[in-house]
FIKOLZA-1660 file (N, C-alpha, C; in steps of 0.1 Angstrom, whole numbers, plus 5000, padded with zeros to 4 digits):
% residues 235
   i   px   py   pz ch aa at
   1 5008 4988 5000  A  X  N
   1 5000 5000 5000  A  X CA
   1 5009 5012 5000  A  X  C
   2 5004 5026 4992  A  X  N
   2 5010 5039 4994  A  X CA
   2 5014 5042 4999  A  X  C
   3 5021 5044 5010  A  X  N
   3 5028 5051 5020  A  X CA
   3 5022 5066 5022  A  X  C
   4 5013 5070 5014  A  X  N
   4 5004 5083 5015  A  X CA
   4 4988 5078 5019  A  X  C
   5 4990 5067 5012  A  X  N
   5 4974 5064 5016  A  X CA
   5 4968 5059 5033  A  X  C
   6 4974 5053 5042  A  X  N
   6 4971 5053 5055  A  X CA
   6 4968 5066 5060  A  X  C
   7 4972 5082 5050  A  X  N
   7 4973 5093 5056  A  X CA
   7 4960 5099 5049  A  X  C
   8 4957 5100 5039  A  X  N
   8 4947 5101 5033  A  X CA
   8 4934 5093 5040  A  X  C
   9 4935 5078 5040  A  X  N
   9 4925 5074 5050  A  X CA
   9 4923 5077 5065  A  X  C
  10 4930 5086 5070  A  X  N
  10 4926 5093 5087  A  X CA
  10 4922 5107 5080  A  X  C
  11 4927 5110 5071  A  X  N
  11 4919 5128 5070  A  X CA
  11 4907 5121 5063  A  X  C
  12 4904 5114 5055  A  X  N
  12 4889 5114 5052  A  X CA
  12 4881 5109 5065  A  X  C
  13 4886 5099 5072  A  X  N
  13 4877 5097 5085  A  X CA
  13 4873 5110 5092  A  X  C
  14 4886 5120 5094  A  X  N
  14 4885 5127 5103  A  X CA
  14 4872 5140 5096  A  X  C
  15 4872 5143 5087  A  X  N
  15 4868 5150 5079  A  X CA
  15 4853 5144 5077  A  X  C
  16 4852 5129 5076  A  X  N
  16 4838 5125 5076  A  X CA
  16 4833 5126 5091  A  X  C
  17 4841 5124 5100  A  X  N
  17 4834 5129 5112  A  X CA
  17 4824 5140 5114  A  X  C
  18 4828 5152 5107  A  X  N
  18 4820 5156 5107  A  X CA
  18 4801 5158 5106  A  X  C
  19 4803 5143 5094  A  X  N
  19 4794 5144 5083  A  X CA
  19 4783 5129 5098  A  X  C
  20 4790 5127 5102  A  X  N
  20 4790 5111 5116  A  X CA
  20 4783 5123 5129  A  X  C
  21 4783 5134 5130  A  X  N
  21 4784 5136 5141  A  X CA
  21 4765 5138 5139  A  X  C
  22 4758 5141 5125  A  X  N
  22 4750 5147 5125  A  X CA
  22 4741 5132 5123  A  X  C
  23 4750 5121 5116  A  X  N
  23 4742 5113 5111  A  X CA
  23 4745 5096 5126  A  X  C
  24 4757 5095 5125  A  X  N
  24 4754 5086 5139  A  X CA
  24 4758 5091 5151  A  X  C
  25 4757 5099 5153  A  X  N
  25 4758 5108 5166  A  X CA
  25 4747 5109 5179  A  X  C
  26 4736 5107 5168  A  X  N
  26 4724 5105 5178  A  X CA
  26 4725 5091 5184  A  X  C
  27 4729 5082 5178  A  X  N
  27 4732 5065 5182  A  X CA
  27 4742 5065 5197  A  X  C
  28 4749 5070 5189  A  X  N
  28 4761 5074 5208  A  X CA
  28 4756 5080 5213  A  X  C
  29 4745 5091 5215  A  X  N
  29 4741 5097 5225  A  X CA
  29 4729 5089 5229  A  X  C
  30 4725 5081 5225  A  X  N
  30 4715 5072 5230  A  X CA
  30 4721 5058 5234  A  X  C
  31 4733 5056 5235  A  X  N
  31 4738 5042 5242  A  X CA
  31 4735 5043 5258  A  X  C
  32 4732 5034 5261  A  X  N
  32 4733 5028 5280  A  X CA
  32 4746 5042 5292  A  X  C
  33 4756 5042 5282  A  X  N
  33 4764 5042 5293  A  X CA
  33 4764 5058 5293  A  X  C
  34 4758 5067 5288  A  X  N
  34 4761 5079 5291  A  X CA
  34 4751 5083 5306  A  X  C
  35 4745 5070 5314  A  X  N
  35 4741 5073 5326  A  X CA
  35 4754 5065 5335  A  X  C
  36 4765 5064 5332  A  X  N
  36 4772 5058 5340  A  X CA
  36 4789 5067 5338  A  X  C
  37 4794 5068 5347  A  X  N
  37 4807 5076 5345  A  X CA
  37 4815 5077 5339  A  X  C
  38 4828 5084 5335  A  X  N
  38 4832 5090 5326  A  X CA
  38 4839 5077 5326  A  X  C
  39 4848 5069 5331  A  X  N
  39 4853 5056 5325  A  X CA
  39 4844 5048 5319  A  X  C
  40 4831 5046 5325  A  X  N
  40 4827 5039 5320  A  X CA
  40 4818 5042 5304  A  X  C
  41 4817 5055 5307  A  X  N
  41 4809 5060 5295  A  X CA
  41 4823 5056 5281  A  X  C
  42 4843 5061 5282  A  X  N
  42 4848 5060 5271  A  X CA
  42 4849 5048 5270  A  X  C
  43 4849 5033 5278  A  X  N
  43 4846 5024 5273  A  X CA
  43 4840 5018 5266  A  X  C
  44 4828 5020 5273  A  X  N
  44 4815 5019 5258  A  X CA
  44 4815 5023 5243  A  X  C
  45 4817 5039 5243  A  X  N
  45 4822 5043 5230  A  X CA
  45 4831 5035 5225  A  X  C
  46 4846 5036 5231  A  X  N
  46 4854 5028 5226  A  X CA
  46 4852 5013 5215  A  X  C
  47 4841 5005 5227  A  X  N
  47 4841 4995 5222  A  X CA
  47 4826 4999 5213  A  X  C
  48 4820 5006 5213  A  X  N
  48 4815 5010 5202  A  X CA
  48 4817 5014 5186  A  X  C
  49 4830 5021 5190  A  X  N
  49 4831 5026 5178  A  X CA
  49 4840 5018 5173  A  X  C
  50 4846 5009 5184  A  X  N
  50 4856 4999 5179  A  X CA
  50 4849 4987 5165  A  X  C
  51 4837 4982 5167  A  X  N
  51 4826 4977 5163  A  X CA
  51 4824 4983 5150  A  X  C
  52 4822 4994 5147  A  X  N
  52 4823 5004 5137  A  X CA
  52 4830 5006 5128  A  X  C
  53 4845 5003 5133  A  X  N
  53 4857 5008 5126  A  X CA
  53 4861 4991 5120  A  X  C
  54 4853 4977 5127  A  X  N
  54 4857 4968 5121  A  X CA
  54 4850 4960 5112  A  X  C
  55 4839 4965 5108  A  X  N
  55 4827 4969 5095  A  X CA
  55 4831 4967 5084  A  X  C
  56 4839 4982 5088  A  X  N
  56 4844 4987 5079  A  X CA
  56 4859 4985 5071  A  X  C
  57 4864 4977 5079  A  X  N
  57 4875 4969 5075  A  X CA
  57 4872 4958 5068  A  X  C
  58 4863 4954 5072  A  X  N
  58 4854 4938 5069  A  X CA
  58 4856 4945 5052  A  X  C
  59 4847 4952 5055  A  X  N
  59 4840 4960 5038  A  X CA
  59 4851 4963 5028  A  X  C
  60 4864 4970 5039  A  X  N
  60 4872 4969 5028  A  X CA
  60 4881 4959 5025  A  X  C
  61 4882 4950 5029  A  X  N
  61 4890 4934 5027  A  X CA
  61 4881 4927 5018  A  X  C
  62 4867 4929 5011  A  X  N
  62 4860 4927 5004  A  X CA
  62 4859 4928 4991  A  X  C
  63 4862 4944 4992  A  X  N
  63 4864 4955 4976  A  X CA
  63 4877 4958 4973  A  X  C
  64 4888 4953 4985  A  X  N
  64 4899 4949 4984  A  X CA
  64 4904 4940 4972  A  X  C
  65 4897 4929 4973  A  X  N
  65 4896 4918 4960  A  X CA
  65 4896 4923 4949  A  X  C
  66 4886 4933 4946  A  X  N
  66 4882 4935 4937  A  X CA
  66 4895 4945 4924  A  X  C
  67 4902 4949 4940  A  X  N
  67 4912 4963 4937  A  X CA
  67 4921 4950 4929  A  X  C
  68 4928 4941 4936  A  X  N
  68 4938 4935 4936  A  X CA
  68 4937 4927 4918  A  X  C
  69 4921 4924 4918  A  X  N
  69 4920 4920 4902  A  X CA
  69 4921 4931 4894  A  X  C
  70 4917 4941 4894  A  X  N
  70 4917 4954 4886  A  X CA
  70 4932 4955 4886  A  X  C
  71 4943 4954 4898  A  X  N
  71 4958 4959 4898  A  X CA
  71 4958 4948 4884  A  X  C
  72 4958 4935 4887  A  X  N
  72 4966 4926 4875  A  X CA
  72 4963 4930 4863  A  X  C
  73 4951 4934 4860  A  X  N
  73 4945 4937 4849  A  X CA
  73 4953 4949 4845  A  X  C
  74 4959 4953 4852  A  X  N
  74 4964 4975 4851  A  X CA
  74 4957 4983 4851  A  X  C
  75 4942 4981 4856  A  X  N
  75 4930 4991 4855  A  X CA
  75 4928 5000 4869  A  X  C
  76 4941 5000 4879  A  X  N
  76 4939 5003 4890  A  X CA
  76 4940 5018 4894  A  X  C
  77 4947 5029 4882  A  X  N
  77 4943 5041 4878  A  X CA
  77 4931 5049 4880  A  X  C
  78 4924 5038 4873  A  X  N
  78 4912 5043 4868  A  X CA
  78 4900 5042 4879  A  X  C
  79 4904 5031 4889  A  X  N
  79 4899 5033 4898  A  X CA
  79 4899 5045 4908  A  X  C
  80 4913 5049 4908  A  X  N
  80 4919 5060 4915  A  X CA
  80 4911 5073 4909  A  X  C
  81 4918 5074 4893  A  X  N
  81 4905 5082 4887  A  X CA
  81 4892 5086 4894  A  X  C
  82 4881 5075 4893  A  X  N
  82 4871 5075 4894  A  X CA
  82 4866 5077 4909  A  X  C
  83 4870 5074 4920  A  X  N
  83 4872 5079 4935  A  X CA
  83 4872 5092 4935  A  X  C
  84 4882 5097 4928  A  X  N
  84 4884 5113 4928  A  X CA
  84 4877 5120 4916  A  X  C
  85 4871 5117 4912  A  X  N
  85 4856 5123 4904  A  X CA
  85 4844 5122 4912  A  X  C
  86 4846 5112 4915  A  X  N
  86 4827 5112 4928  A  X CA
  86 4833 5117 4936  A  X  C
  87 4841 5120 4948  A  X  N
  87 4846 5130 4956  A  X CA
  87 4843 5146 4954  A  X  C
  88 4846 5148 4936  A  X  N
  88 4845 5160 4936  A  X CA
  88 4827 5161 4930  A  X  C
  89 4823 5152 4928  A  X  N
  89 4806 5150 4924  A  X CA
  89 4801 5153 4934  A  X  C
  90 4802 5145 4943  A  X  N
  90 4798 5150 4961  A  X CA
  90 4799 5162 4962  A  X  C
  91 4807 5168 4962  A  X  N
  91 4810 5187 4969  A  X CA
  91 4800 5192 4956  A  X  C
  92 4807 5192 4947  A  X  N
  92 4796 5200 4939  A  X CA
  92 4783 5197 4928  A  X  C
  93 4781 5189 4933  A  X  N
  93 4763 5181 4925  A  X CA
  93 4756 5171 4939  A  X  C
  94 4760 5181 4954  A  X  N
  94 4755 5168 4963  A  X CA
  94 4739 5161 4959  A  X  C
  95 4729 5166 4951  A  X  N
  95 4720 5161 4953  A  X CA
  95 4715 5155 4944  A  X  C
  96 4726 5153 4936  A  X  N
  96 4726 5147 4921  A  X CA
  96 4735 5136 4927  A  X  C
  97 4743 5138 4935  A  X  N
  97 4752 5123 4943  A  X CA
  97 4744 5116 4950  A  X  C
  98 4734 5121 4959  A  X  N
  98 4723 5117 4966  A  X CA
  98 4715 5107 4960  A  X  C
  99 4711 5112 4946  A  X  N
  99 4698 5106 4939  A  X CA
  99 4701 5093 4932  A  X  C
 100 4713 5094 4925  A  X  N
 100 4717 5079 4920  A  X CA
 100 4730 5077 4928  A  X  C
 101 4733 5077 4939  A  X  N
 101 4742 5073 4945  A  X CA
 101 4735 5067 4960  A  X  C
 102 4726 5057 4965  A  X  N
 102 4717 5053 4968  A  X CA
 102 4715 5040 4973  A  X  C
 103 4714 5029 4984  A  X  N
 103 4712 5017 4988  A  X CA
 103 4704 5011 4976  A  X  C
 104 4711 5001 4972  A  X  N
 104 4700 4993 4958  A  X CA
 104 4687 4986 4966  A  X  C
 105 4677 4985 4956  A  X  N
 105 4666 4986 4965  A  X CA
 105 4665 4968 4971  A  X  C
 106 4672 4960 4967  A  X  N
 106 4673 4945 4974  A  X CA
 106 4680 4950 4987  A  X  C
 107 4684 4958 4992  A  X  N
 107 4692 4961 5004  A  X CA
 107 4680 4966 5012  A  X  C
 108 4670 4971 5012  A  X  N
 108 4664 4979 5017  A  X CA
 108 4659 4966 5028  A  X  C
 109 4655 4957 5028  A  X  N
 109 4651 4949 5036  A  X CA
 109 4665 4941 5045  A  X  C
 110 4673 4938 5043  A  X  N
 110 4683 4939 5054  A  X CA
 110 4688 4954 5061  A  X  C
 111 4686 4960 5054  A  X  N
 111 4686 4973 5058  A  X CA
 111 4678 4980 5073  A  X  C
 112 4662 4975 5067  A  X  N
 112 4656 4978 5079  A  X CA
 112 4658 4966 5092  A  X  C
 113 4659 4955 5088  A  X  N
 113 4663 4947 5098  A  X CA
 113 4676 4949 5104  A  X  C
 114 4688 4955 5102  A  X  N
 114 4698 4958 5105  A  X CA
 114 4695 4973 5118  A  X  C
 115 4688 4983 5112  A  X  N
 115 4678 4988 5122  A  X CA
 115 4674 4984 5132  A  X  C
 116 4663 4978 5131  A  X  N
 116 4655 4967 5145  A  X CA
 116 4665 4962 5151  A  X  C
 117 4671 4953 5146  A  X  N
 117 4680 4948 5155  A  X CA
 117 4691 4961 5168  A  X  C
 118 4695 4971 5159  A  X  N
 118 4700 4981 5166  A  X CA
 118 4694 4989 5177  A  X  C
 119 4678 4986 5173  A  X  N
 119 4669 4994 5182  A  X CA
 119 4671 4989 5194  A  X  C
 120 4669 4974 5191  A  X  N
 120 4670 4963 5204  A  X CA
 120 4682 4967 5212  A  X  C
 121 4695 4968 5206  A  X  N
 121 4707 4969 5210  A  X CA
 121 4709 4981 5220  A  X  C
 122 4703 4991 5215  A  X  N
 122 4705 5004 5223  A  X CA
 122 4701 5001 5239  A  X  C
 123 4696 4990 5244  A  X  N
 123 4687 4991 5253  A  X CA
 123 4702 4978 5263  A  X  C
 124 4709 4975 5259  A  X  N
 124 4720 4966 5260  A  X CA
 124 4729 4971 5272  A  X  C
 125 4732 4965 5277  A  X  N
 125 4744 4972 5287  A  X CA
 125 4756 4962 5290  A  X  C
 126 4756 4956 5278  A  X  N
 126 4769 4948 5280  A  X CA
 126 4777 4950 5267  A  X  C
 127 4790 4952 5270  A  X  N
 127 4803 4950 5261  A  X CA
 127 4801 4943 5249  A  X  C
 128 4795 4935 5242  A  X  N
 128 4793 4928 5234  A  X CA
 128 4784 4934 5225  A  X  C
 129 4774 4940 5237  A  X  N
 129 4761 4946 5233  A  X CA
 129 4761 4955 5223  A  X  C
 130 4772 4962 5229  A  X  N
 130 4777 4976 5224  A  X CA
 130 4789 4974 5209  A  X  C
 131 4799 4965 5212  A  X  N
 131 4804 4963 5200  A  X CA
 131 4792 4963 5186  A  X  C
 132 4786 4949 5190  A  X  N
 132 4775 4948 5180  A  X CA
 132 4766 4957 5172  A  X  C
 133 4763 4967 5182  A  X  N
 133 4753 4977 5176  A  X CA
 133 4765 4990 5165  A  X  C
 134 4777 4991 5170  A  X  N
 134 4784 4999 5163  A  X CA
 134 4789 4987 5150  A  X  C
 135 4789 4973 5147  A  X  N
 135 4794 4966 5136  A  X CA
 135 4783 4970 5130  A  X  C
 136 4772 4969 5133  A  X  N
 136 4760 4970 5117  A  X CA
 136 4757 4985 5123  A  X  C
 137 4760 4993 5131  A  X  N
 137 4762 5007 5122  A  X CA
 137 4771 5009 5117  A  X  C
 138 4780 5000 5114  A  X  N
 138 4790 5008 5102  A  X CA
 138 4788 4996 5085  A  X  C
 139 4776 4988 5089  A  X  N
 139 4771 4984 5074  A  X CA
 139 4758 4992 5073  A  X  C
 140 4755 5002 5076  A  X  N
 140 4741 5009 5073  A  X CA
 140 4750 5019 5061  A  X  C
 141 4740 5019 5049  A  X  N
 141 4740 5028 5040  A  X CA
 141 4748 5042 5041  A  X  C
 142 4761 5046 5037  A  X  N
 142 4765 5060 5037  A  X CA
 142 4773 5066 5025  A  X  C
 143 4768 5074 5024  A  X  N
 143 4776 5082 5008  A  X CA
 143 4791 5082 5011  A  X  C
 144 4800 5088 5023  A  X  N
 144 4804 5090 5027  A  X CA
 144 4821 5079 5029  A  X  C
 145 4815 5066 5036  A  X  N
 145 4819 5056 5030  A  X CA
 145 4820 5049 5021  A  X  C
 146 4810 5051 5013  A  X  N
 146 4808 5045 4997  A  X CA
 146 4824 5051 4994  A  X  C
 147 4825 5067 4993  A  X  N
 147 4836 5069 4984  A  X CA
 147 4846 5066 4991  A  X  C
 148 4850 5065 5005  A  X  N
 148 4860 5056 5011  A  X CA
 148 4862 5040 5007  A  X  C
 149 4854 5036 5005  A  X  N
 149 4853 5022 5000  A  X CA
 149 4860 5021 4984  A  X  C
 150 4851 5033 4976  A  X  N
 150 4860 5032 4961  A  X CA
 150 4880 5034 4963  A  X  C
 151 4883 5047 4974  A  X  N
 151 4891 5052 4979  A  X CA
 151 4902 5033 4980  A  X  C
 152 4897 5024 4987  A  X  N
 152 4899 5014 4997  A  X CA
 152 4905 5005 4980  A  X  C
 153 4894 5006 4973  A  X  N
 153 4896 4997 4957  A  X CA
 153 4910 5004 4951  A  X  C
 154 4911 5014 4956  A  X  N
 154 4929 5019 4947  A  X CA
 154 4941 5014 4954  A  X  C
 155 4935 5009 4968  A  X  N
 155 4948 5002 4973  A  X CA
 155 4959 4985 4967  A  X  C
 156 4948 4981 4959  A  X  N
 156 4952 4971 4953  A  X CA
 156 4950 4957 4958  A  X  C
 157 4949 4957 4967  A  X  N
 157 4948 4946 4978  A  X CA
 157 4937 4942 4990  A  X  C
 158 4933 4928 4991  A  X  N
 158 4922 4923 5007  A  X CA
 158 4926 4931 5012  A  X  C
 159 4941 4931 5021  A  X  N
 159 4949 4939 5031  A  X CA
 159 4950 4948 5030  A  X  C
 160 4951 4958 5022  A  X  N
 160 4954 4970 5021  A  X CA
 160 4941 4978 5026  A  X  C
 161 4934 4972 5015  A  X  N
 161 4920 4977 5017  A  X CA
 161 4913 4980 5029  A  X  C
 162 4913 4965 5041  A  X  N
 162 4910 4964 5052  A  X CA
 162 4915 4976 5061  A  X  C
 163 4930 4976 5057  A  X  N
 163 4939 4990 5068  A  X CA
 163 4933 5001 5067  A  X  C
 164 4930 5003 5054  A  X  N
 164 4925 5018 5046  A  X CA
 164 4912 5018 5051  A  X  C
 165 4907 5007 5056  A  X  N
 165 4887 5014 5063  A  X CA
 165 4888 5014 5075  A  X  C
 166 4901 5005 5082  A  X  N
 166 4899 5010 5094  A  X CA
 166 4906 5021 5100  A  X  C
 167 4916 5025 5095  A  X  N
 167 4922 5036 5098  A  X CA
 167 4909 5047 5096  A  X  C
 168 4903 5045 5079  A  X  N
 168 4895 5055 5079  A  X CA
 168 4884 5054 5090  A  X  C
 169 4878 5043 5094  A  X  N
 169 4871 5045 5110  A  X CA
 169 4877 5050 5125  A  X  C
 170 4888 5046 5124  A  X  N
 170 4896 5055 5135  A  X CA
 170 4897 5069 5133  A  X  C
 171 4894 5073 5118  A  X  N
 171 4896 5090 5119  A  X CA
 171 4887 5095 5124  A  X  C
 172 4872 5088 5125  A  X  N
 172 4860 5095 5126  A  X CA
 172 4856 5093 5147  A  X  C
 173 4865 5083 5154  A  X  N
 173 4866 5085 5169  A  X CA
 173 4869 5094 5174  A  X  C
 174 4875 5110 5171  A  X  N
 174 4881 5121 5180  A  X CA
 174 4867 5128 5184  A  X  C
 175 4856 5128 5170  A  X  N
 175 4842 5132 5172  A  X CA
 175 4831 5124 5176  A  X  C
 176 4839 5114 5175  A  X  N
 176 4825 5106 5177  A  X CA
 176 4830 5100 5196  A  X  C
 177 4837 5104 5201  A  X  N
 177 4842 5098 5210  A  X CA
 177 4835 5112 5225  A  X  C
 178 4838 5123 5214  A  X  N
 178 4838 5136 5219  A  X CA
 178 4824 5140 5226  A  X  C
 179 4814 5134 5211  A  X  N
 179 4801 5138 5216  A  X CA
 179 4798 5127 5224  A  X  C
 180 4803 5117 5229  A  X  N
 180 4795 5108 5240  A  X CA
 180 4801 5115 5255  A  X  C
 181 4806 5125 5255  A  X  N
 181 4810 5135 5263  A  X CA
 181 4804 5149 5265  A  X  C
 182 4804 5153 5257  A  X  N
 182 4803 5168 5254  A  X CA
 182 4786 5170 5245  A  X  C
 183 4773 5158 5248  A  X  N
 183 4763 5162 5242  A  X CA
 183 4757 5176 5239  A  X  C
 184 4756 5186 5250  A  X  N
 184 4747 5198 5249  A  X CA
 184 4754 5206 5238  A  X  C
 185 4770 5197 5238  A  X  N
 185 4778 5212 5230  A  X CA
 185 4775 5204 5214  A  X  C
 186 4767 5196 5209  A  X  N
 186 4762 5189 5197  A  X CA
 186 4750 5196 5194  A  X  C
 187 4751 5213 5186  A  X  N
 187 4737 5220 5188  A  X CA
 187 4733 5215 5174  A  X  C
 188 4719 5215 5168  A  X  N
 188 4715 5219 5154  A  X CA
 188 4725 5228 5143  A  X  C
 189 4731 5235 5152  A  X  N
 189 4738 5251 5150  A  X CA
 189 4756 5242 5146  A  X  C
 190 4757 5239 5153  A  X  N
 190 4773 5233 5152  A  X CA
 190 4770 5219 5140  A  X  C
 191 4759 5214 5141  A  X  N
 191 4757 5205 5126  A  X CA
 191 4763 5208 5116  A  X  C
 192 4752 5220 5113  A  X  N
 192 4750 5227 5100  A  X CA
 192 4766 5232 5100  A  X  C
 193 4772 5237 5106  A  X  N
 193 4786 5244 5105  A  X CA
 193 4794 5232 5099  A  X  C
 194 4797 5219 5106  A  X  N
 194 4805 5208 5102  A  X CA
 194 4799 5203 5090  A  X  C
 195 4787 5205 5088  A  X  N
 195 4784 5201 5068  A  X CA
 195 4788 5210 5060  A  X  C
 196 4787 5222 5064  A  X  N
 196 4796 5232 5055  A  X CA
 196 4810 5234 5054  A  X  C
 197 4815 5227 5065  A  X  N
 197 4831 5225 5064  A  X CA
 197 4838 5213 5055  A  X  C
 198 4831 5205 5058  A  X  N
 198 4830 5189 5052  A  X CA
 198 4835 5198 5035  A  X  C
 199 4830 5192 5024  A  X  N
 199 4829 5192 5014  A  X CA
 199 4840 5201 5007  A  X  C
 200 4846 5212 5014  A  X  N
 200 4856 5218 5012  A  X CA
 200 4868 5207 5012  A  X  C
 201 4873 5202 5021  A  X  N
 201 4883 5190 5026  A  X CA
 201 4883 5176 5019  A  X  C
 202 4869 5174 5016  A  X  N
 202 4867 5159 5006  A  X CA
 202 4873 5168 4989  A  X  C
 203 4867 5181 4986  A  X  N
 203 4875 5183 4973  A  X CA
 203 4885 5177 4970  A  X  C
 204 4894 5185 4984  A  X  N
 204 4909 5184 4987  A  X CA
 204 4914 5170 4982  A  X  C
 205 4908 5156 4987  A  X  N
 205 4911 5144 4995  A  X CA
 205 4907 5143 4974  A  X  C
 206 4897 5146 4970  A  X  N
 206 4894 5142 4955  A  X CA
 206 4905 5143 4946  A  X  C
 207 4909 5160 4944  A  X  N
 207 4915 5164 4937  A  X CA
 207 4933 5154 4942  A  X  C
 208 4935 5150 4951  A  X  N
 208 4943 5140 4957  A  X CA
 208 4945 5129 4947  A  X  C
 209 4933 5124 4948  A  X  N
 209 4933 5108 4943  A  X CA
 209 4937 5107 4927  A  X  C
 210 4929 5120 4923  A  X  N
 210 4933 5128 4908  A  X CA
 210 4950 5124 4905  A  X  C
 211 4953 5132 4912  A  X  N
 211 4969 5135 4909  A  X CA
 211 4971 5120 4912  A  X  C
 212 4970 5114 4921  A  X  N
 212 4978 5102 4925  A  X CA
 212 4978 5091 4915  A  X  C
 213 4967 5091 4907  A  X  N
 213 4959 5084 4891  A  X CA
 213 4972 5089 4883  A  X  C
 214 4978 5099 4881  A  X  N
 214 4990 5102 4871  A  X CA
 214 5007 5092 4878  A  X  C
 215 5005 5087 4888  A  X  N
 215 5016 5083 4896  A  X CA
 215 5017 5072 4888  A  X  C
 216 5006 5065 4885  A  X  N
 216 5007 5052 4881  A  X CA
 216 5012 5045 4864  A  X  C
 217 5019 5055 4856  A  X  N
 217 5026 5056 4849  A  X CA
 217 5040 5053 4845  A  X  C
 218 5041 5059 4861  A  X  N
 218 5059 5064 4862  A  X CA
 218 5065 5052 4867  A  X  C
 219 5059 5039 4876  A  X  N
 219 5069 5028 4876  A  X CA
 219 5069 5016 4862  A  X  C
 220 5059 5021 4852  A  X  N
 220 5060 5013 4842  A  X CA
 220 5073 5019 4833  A  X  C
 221 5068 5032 4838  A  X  N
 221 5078 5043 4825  A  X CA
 221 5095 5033 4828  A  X  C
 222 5092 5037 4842  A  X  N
 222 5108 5033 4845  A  X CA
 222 5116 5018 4845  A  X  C
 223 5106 5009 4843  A  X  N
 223 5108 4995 4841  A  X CA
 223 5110 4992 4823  A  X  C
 224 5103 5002 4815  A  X  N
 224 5109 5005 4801  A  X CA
 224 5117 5007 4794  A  X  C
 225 5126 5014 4804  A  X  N
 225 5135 5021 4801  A  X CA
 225 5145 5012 4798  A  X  C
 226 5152 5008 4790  A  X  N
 226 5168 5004 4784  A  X CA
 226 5178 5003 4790  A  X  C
 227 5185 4996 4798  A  X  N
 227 5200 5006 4802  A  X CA
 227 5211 5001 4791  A  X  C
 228 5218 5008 4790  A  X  N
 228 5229 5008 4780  A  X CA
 228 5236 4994 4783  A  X  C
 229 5240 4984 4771  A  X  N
 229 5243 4972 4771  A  X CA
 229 5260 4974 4771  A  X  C
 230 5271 4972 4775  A  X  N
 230 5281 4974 4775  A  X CA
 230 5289 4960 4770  A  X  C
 231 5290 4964 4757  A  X  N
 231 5296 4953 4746  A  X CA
 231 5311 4951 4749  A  X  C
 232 5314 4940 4745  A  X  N
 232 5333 4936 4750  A  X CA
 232 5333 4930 4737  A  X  C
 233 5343 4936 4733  A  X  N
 233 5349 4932 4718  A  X CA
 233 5363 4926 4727  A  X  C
 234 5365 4907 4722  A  X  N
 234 5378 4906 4722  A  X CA
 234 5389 4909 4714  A  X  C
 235 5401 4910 4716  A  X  N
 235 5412 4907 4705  A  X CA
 235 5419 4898 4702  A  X  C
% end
């Protein structure tokens, strides 16, 4: 894997945190343990979000595969390409990314059952309980991850892949860890501010993957290259 890309995957977590704080934020502030003390409240999160962050590793050791047959093929640019086109589709066509960018509708029924089941879970006060409910929230439907997940397909590899979603879930714990602390300071008002911040910084993370799509050139270039044969004429 890139030696840039484990870095890339903590600023997109961190940056999707934002986008987590409005959309599963209410889920942490409805777990068991924010009636129990501050140890016990960052354990829970912990192993909450820990549950979350291993989802998504699952997910990307998945589409991992998929990177690693596209590498053999040489199509693995274009994946890179294409990550950093929907990145920049997102910031500027969100609602055209919204509309065909969407849970397929055979999902929709494990979908809602993945729900229910979470409902149940909230009500849990055990370690396990809690892992659980943060694993299938981090298989619920998100735009967000979707393009982390394309992000996860440029790494080339199951492994790589996996590192690259869980790191990118670790980016999104500094906020999501924050608000099972700090609820009241989670206003309507501070939302709306971190969705307008968001989309500035995913450009960024797009126009990234852009450039990084031209990298993939230069170790062919250099494996082409000739070196001078140095002939011995006897006498």
């Amino acid at each position: 894997m890139n030696n840039a890309l484990p870095y890339l995957a903590l600023t997109m977590g961190l940056l999707s945190s934002f986008h987590c704080i409005g959309m599963c934020g209410p889920i942490a502030l409805a777990l068991p343990v924010q009636r129990g003390n501050a140890w016990q409240r960052a354990a829970g999160l912990l192993i909450y979000n820990l549950g979350r962050a291993g989802s998504y590793a699952l997910l990307g050791a998945v589409v991992g595969v998929f990177g690693n047959a596209l590498s053999l093929m040489g199509y693995l640019k274009y994946v890179s390409v294409l990550a950093g086109v929907l990145m920049l589709a997102y910031v500027f066509w969100p609602k055209a990314f919204a509309r065909y960018f969407i849970a397929p509708a055979f999902l929709r029924k494990p979908v809602n059952l993945i729900k229910k089941q979470m409902s149940a879970l909230l009500h849990s006060r055990k370690l396990q309980g809690w892992f659980l409910l943060g694993s299938l929230n981090g298989l619920l439907p998100c735009g967000l991850v979707y393009l982390a997940l394309m992000s996860s397909i440029a790494t080339g590899s199951s492994a790589a892949g996996s590192i690259f979603m869980f790191v990118f879930g670790m980016g999104t714990w500094p906020a999501m860890m924050a608000i099972g602390f700090f609820k009241n300071w989670v206003t309507p008002a501070v939302r709306t501010k971190f969705h307008q911040i968001t989309p500035v910084f995913i450009a960024f993370a797009g126009i990234w993957l852009l450039y990084r799509s031209t990298l993939f050139q230069y170790p062919q270039a250099s494996h082409s290259a000739a070196k001078p044969i140095t002939e011995c004429h006897g006498k």
